[in-house]
mmCIF file as gemmi writes it, N, C-alpha and C atoms, coordinates in Angstrom:
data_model
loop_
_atom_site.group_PDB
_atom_site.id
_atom_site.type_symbol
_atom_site.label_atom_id
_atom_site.label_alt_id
_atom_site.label_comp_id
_atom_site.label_asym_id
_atom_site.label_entity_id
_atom_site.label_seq_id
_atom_site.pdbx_PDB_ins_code
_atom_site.Cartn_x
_atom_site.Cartn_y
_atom_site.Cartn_z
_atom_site.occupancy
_atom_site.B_iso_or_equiv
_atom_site.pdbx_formal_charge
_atom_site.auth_seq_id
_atom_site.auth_asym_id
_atom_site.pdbx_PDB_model_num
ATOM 1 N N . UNK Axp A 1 ? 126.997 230.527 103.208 1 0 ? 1 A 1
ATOM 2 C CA . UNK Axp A 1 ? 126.098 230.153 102.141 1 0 ? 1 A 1
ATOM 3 C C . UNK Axp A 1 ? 126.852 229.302 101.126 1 0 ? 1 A 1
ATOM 4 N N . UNK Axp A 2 ? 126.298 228.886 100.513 1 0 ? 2 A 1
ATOM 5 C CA . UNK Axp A 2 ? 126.978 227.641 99.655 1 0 ? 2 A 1
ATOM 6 C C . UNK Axp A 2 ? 127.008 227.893 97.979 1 0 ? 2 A 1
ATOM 7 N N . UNK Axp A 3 ? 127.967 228.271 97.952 1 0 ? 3 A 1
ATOM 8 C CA . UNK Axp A 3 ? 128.13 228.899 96.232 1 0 ? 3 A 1
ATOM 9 C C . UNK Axp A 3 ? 128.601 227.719 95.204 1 0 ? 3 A 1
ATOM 10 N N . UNK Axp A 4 ? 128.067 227.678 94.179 1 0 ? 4 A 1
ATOM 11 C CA . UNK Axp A 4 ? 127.895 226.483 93.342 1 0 ? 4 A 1
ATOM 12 C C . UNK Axp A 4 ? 129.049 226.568 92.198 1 0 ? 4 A 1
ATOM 13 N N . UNK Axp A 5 ? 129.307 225.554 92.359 1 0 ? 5 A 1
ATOM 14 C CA . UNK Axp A 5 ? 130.785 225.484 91.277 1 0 ? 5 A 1
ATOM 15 C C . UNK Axp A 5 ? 130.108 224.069 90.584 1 0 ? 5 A 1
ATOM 16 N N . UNK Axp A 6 ? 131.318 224.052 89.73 1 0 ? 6 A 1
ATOM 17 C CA . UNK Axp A 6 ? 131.21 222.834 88.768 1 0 ? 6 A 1
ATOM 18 C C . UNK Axp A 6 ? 131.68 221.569 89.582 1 0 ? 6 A 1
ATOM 19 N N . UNK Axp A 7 ? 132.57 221.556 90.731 1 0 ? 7 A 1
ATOM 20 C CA . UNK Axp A 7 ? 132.757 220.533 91.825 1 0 ? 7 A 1
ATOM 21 C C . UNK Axp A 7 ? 131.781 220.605 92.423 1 0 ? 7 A 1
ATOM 22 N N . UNK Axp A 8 ? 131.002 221.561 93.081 1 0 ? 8 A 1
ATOM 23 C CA . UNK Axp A 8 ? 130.267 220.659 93.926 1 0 ? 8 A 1
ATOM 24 C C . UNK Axp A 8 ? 128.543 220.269 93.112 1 0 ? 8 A 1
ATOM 25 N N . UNK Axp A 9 ? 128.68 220.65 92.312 1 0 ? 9 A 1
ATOM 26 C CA . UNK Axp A 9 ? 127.411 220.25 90.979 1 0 ? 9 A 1
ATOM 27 C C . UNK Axp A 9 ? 127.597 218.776 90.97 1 0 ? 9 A 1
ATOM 28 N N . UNK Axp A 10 ? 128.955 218.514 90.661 1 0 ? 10 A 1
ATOM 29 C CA . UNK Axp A 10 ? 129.773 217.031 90.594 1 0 ? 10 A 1
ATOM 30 C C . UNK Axp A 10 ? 129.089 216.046 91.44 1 0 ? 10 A 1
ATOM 31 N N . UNK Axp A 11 ? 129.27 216.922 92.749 1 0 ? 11 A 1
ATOM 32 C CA . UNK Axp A 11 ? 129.691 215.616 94.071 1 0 ? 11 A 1
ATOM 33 C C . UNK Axp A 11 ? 127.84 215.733 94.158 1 0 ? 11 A 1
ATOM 34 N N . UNK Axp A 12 ? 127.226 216.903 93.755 1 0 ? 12 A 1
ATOM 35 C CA . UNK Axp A 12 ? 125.703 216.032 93.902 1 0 ? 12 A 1
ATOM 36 C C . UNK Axp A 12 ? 125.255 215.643 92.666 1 0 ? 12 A 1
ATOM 37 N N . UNK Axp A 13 ? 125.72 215.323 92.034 1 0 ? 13 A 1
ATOM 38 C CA . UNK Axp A 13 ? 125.707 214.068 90.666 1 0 ? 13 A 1
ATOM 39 C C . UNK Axp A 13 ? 125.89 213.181 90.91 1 0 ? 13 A 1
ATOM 40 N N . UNK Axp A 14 ? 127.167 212.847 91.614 1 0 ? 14 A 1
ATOM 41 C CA . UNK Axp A 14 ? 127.641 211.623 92.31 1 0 ? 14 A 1
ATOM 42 C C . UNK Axp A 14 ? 126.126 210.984 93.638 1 0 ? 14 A 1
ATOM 43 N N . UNK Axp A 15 ? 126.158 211.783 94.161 1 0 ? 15 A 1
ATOM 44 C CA . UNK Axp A 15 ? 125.271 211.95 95.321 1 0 ? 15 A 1
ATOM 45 C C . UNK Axp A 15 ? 123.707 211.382 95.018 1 0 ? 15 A 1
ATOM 46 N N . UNK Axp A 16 ? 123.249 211.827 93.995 1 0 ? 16 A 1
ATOM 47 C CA . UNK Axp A 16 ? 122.374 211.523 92.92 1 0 ? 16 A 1
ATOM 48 C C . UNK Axp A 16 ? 121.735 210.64 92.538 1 0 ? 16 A 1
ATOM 49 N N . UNK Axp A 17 ? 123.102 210.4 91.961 1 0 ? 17 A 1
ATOM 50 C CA . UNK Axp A 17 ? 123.243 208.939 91.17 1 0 ? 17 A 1
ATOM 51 C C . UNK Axp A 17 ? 123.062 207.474 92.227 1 0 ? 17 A 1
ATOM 52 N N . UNK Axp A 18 ? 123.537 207.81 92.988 1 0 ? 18 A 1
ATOM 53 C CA . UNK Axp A 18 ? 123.832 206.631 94.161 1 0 ? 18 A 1
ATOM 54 C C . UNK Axp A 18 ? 122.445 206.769 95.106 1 0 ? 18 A 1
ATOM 55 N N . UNK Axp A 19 ? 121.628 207.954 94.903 1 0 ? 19 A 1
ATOM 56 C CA . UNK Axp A 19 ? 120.677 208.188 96.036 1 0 ? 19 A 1
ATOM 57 C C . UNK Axp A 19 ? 119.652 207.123 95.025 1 0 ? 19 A 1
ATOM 58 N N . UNK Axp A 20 ? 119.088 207.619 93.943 1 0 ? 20 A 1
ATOM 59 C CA . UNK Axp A 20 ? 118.064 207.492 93.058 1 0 ? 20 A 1
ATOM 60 C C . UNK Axp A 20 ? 117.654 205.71 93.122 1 0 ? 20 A 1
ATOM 61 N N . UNK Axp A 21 ? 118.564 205.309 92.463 1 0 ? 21 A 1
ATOM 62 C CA . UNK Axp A 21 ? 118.862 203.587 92.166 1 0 ? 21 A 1
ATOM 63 C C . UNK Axp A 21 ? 117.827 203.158 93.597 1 0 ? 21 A 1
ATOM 64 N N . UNK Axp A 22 ? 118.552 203.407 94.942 1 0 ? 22 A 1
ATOM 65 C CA . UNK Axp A 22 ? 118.05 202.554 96.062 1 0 ? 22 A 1
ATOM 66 C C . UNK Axp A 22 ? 116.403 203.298 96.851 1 0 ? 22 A 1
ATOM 67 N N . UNK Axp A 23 ? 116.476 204.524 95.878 1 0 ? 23 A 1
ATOM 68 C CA . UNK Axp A 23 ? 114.809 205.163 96.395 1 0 ? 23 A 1
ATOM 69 C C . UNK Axp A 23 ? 114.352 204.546 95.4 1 0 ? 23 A 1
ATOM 70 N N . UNK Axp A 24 ? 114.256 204.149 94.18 1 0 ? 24 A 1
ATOM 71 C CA . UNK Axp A 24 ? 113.436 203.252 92.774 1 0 ? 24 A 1
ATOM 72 C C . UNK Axp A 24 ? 113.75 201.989 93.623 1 0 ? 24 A 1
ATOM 73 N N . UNK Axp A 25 ? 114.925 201.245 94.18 1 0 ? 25 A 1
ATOM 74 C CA . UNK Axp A 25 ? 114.697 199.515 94.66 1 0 ? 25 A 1
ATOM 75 C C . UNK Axp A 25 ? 113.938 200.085 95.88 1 0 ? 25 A 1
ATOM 76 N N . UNK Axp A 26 ? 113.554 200.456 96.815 1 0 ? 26 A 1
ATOM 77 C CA . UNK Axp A 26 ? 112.687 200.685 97.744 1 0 ? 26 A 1
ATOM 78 C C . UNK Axp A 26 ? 111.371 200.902 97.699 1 0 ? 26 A 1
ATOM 79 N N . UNK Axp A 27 ? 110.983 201.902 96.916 1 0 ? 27 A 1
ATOM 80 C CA . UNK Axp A 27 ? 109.661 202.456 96.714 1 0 ? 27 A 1
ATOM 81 C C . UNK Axp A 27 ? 109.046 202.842 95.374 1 0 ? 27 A 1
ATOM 82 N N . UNK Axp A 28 ? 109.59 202.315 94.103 1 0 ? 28 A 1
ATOM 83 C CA . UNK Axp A 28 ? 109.152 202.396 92.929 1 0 ? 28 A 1
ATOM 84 C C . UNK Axp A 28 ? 108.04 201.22 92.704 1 0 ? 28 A 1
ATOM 85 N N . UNK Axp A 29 ? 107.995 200.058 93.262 1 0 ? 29 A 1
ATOM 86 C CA . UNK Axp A 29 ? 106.974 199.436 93.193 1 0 ? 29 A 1
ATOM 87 C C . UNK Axp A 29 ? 105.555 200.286 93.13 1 0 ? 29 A 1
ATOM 88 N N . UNK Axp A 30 ? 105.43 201.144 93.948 1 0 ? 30 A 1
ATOM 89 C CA . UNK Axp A 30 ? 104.438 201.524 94.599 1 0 ? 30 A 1
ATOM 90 C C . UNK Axp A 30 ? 104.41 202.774 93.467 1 0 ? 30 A 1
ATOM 91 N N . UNK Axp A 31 ? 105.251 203.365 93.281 1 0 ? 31 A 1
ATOM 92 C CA . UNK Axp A 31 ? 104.815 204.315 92.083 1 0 ? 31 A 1
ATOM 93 C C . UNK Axp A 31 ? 103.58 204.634 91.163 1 0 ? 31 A 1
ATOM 94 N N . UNK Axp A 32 ? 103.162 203.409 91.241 1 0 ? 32 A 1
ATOM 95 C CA . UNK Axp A 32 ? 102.341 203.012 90.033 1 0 ? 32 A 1
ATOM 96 C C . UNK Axp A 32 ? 100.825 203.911 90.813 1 0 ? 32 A 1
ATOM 97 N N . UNK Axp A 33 ? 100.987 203.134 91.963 1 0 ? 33 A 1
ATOM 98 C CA . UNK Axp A 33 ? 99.945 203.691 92.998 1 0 ? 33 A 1
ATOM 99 C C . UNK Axp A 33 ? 100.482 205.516 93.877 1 0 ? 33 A 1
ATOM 100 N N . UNK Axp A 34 ? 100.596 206.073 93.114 1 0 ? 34 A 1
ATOM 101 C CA . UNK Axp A 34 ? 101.04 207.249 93.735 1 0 ? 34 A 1
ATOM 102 C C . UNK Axp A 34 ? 101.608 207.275 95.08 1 0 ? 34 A 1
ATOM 103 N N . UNK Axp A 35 ? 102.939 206.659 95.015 1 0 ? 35 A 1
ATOM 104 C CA . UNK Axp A 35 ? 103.998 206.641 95.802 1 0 ? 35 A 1
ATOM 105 C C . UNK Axp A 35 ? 104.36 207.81 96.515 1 0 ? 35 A 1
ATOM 106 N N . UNK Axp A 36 ? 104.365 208.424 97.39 1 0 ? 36 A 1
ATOM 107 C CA . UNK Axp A 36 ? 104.312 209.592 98.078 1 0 ? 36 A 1
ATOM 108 C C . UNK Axp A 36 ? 105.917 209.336 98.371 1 0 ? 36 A 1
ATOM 109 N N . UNK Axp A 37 ? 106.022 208.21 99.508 1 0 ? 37 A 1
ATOM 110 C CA . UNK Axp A 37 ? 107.203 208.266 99.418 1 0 ? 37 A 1
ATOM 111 C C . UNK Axp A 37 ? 108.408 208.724 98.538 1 0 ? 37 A 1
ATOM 112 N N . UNK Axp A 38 ? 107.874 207.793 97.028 1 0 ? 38 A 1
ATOM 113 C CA . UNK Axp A 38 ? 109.114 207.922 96.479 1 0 ? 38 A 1
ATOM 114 C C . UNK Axp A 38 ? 109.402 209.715 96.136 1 0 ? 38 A 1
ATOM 115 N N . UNK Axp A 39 ? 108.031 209.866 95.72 1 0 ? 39 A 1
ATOM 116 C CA . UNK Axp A 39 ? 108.197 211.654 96.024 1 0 ? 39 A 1
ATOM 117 C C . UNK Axp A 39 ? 109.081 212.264 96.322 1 0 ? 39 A 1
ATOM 118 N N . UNK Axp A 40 ? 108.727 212.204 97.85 1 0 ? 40 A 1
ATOM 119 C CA . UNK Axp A 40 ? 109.576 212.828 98.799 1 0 ? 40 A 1
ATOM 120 C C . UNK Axp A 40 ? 111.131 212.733 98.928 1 0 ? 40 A 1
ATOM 121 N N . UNK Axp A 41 ? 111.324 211.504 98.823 1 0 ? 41 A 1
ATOM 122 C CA . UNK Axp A 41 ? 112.615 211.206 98.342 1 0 ? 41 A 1
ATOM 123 C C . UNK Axp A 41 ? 113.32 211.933 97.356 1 0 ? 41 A 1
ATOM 124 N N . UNK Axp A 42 ? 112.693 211.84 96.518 1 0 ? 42 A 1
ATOM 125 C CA . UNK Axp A 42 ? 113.457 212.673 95.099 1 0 ? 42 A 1
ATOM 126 C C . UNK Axp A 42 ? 113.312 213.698 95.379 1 0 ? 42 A 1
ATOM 127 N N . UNK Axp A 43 ? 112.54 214.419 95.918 1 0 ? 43 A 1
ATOM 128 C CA . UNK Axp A 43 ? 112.606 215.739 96.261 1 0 ? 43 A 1
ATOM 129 C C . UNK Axp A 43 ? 114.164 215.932 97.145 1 0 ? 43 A 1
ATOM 130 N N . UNK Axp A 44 ? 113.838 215.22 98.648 1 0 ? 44 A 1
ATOM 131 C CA . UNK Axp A 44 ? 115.07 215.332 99.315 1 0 ? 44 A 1
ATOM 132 C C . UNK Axp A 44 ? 116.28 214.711 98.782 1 0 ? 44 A 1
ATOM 133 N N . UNK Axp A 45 ? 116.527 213.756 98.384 1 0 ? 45 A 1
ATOM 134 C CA . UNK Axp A 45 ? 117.745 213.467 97.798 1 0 ? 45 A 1
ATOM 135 C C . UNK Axp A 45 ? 118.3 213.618 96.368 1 0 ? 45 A 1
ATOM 136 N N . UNK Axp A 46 ? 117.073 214.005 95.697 1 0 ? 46 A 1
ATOM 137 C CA . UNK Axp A 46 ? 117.956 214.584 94.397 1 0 ? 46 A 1
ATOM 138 C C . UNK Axp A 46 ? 117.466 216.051 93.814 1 0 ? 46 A 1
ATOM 139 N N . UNK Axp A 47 ? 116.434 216.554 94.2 1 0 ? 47 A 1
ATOM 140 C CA . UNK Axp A 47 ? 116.397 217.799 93.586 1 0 ? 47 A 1
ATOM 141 C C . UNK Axp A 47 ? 116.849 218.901 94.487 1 0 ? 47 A 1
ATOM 142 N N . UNK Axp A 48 ? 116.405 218.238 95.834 1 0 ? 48 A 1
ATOM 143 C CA . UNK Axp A 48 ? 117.301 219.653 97.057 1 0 ? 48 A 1
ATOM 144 C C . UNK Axp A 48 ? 118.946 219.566 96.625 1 0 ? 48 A 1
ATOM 145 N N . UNK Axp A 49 ? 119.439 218.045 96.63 1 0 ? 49 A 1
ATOM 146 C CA . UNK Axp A 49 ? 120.823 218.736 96.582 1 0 ? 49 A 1
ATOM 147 C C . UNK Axp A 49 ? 121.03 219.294 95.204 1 0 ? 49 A 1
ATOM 148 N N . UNK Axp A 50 ? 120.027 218.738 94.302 1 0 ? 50 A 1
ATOM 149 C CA . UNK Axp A 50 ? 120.932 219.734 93.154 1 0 ? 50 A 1
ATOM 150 C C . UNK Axp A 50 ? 120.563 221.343 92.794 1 0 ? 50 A 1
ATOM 151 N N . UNK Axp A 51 ? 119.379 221.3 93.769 1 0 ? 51 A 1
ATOM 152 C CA . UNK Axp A 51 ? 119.483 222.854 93.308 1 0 ? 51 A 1
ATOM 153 C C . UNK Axp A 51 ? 120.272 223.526 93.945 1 0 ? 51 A 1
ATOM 154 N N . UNK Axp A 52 ? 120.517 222.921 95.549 1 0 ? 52 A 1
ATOM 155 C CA . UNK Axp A 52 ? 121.689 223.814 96.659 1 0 ? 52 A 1
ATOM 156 C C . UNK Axp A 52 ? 123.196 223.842 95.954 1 0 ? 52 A 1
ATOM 157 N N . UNK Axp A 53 ? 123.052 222.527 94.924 1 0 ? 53 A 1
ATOM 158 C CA . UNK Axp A 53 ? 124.882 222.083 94.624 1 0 ? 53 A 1
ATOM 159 C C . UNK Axp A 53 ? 125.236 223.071 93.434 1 0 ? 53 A 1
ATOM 160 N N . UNK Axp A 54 ? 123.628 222.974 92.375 1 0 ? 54 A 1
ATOM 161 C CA . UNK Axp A 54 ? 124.192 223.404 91.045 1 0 ? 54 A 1
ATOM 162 C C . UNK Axp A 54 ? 123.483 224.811 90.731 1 0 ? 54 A 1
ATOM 163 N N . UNK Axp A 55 ? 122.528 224.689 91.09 1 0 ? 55 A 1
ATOM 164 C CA . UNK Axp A 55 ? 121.775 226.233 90.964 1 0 ? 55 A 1
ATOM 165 C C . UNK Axp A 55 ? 122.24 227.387 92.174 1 0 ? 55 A 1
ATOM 166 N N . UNK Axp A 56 ? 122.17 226.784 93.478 1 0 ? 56 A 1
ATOM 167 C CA . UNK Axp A 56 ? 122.19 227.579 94.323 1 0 ? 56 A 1
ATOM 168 C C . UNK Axp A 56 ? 120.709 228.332 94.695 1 0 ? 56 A 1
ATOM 169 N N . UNK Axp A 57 ? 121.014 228.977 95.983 1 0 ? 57 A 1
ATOM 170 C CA . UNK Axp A 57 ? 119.924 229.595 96.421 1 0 ? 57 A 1
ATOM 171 C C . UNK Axp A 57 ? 120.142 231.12 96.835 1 0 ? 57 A 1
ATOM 172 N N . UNK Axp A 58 ? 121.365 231.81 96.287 1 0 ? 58 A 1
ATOM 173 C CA . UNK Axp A 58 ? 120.767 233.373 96.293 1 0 ? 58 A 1
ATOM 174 C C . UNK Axp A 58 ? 120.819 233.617 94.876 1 0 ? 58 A 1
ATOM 175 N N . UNK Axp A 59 ? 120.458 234.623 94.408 1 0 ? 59 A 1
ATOM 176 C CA . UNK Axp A 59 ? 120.338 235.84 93.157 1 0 ? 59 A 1
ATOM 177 C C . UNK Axp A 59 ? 121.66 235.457 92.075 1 0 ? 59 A 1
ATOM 178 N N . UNK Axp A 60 ? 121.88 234.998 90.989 1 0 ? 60 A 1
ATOM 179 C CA . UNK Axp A 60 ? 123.246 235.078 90.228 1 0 ? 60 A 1
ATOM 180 C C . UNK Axp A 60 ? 122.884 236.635 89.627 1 0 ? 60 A 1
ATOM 181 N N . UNK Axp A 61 ? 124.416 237.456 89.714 1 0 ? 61 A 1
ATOM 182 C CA . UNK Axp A 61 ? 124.546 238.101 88.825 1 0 ? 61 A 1
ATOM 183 C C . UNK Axp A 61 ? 122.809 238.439 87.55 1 0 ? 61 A 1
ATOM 184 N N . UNK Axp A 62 ? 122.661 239.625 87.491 1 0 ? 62 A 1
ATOM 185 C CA . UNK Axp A 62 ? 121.809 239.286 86.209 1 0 ? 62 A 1
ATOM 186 C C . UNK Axp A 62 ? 122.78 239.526 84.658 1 0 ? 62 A 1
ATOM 187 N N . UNK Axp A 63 ? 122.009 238.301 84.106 1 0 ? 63 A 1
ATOM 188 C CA . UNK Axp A 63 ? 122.335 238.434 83.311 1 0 ? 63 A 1
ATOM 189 C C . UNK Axp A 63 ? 121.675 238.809 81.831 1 0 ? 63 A 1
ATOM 190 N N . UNK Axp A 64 ? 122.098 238.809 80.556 1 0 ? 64 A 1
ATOM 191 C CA . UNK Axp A 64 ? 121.254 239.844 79.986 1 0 ? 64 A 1
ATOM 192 C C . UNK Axp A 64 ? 120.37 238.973 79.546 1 0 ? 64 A 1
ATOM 193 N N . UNK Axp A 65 ? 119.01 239.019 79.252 1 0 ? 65 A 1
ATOM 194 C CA . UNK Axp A 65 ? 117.856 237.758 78.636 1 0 ? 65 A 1
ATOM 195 C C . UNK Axp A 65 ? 118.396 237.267 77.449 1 0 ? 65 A 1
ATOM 196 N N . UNK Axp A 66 ? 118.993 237.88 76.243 1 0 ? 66 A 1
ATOM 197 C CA . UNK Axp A 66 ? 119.601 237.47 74.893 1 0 ? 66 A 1
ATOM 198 C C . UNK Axp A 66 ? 120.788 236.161 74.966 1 0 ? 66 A 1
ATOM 199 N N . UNK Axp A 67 ? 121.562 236.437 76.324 1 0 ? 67 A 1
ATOM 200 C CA . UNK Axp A 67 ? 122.724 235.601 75.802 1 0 ? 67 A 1
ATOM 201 C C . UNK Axp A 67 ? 122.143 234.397 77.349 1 0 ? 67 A 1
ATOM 202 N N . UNK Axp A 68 ? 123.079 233.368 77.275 1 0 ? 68 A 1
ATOM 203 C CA . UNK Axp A 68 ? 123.256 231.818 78.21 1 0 ? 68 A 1
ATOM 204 C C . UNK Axp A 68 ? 123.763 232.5 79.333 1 0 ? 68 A 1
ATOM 205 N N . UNK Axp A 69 ? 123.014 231.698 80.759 1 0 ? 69 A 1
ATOM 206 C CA . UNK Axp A 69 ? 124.343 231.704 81.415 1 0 ? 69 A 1
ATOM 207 C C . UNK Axp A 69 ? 125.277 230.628 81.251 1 0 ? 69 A 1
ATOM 208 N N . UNK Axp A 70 ? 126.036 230.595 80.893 1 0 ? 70 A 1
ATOM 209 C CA . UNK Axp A 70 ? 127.288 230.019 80.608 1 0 ? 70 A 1
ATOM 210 C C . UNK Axp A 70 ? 127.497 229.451 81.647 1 0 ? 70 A 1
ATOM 211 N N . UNK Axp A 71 ? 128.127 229.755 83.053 1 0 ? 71 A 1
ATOM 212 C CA . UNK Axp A 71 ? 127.882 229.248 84.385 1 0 ? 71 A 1
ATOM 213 C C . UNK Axp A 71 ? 127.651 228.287 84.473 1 0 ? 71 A 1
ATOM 214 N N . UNK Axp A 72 ? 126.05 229.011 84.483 1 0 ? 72 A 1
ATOM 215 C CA . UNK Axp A 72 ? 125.149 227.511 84.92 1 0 ? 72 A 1
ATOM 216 C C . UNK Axp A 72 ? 124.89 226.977 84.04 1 0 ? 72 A 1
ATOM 217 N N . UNK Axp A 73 ? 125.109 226.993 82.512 1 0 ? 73 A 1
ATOM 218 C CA . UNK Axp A 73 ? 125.252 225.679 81.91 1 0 ? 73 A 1
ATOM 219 C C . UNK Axp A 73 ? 126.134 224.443 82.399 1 0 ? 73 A 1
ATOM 220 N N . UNK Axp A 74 ? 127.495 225.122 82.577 1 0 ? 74 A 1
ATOM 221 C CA . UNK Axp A 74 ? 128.558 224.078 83.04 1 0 ? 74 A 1
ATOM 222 C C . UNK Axp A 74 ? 128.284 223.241 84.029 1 0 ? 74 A 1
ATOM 223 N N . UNK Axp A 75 ? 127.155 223.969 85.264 1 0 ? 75 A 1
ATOM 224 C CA . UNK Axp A 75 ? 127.142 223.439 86.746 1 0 ? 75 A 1
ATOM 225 C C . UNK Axp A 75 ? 126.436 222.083 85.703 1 0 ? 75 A 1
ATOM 226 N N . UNK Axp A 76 ? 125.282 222.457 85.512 1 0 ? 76 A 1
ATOM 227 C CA . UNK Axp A 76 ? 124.288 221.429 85.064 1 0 ? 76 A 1
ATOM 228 C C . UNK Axp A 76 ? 125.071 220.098 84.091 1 0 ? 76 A 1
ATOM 229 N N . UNK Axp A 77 ? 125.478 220.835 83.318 1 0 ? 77 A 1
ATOM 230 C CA . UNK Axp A 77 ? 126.655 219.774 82.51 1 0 ? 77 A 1
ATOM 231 C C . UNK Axp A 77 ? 127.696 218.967 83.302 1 0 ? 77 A 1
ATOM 232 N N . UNK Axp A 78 ? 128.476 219.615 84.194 1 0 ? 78 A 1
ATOM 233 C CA . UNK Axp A 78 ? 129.104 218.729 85.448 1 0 ? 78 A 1
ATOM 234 C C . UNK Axp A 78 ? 128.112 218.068 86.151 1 0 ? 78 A 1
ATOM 235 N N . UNK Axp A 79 ? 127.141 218.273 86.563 1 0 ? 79 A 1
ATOM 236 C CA . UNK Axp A 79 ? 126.071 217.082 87.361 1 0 ? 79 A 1
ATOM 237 C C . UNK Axp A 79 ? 125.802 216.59 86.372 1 0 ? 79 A 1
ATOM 238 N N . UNK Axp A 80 ? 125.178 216.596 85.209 1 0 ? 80 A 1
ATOM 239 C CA . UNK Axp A 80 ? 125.163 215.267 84.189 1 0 ? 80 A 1
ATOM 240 C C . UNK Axp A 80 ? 125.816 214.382 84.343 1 0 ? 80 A 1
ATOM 241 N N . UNK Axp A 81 ? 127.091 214.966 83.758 1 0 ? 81 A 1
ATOM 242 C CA . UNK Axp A 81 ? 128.306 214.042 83.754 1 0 ? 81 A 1
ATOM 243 C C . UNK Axp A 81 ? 128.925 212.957 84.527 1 0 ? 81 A 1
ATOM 244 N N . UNK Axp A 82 ? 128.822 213.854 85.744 1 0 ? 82 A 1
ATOM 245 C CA . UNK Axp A 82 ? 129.12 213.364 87.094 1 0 ? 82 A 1
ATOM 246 C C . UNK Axp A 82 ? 128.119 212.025 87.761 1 0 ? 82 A 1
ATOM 247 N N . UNK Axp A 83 ? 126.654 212.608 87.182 1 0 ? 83 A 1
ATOM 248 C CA . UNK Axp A 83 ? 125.686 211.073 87.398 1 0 ? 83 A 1
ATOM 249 C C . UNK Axp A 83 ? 126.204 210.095 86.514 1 0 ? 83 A 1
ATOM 250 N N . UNK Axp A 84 ? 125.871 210.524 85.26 1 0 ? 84 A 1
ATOM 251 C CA . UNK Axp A 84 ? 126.527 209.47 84.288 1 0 ? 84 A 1
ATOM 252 C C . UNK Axp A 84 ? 127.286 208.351 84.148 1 0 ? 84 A 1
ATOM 253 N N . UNK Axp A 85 ? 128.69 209.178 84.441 1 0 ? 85 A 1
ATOM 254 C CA . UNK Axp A 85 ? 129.733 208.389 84.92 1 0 ? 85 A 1
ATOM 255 C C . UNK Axp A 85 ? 129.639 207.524 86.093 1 0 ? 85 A 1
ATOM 256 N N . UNK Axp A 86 ? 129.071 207.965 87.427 1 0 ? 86 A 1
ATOM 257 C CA . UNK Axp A 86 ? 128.638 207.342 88.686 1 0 ? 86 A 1
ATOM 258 C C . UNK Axp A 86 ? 127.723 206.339 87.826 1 0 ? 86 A 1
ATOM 259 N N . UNK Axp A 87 ? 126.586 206.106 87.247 1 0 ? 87 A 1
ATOM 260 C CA . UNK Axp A 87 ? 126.079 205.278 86.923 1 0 ? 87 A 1
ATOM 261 C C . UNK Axp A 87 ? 126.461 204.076 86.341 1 0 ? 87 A 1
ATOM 262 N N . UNK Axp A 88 ? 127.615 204.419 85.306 1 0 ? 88 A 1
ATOM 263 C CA . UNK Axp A 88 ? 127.754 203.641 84.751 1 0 ? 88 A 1
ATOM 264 C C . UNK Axp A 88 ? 129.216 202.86 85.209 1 0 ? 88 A 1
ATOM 265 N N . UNK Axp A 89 ? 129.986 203.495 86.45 1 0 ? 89 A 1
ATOM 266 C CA . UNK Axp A 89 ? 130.661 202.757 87.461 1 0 ? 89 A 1
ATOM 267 C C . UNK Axp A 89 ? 129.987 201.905 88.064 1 0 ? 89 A 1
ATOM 268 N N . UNK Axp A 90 ? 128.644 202.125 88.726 1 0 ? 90 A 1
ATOM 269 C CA . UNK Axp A 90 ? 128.276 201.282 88.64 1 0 ? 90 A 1
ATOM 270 C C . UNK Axp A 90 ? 127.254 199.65 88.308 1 0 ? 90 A 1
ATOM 271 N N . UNK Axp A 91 ? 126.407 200.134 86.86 1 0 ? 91 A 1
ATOM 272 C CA . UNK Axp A 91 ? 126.645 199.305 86.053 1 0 ? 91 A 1
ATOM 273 C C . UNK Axp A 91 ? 128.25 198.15 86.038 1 0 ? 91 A 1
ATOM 274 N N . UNK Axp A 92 ? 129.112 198.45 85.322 1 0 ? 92 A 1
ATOM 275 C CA . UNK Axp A 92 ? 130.567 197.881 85.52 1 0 ? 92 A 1
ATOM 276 C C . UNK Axp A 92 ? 130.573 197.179 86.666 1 0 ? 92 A 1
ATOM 277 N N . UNK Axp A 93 ? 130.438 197.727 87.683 1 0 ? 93 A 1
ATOM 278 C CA . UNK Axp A 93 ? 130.714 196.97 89.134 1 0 ? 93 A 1
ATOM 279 C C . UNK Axp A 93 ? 130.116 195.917 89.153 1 0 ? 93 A 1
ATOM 280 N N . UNK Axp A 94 ? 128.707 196.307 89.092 1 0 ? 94 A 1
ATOM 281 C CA . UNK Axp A 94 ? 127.704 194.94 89.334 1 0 ? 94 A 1
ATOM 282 C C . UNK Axp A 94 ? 127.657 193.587 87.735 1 0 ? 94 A 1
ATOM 283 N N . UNK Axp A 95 ? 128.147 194.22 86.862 1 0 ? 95 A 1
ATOM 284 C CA . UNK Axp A 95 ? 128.435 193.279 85.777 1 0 ? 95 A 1
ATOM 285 C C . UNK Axp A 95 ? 129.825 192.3 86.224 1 0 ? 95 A 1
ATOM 286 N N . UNK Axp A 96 ? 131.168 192.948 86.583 1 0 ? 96 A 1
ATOM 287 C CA . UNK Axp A 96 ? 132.105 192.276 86.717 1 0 ? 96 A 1
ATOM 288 C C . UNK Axp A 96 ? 131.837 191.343 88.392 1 0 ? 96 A 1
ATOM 289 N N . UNK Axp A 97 ? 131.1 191.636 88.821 1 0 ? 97 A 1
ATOM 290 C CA . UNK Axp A 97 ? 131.109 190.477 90.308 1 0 ? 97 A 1
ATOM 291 C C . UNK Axp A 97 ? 129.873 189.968 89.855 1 0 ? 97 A 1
C-alpha cells in the first residue's frame, strides 16, 4: 500500500504540474462546452495521484477534532510547493528559448 510522505506528495506535484498544462492545451477549448474529457483527465491525472500521493487511501491515525493534522498539512503544502516550483521552471524554460 502506498503511504504518503511529503516526497511523494512532491513527485505528484511535480506530476501535476506537468500533467495539467497539456490536458488545458488539448481539451480546454472545449471546456466551455462541457468537456468531459478534460474531466476525466483531471480526475486521472491530477486528483487520483494526489489523493494516492498526499492523502492516501487507508484510515490516518485518528486524530482529535480540536487540533490540525499537522501531517497532512505538510503533504498538501509539499504538493503546493512542488507544483509551484515545477510551474514556474517551467514558465523560465519557455521564456529563456
Amino acid at each position: 500500500m502506498i503511504q504518503p510522505t511529503p516526497v511523494t506528495a512532491a513527485i505528484a506535484g511535480v506530476f501535476s504540474a506537468l500533467a495539467w498544462p497539456m490536458l488545458w492545451s488539448k481539451y480546454g477549448a472545449t471546456a466551455a462546452a462541457g468537456g468531459i474529457e478534460l474531466i476525466i483527465g483531471t480526475l486521472v491525472l491530477v486528483a487520483l495521484p494526489a489523493h494516492a500521493f498526499v492523502v492516501g487511501f487507508t484510515r490516518s491515525q485518528p486524530v482529535d477534532p480540536r487540533k490540525v493534522d499537522t501531517a497532512l498539512v505538510k503533504r498538501v503544502g509539499s504538493w503546493l510547493a512542488a507544483s509551484a516550483v515545477t510551474l514556474l521552471a517551467a514558465w523560465a524554460w519557455r521564456m529563456a528559448s
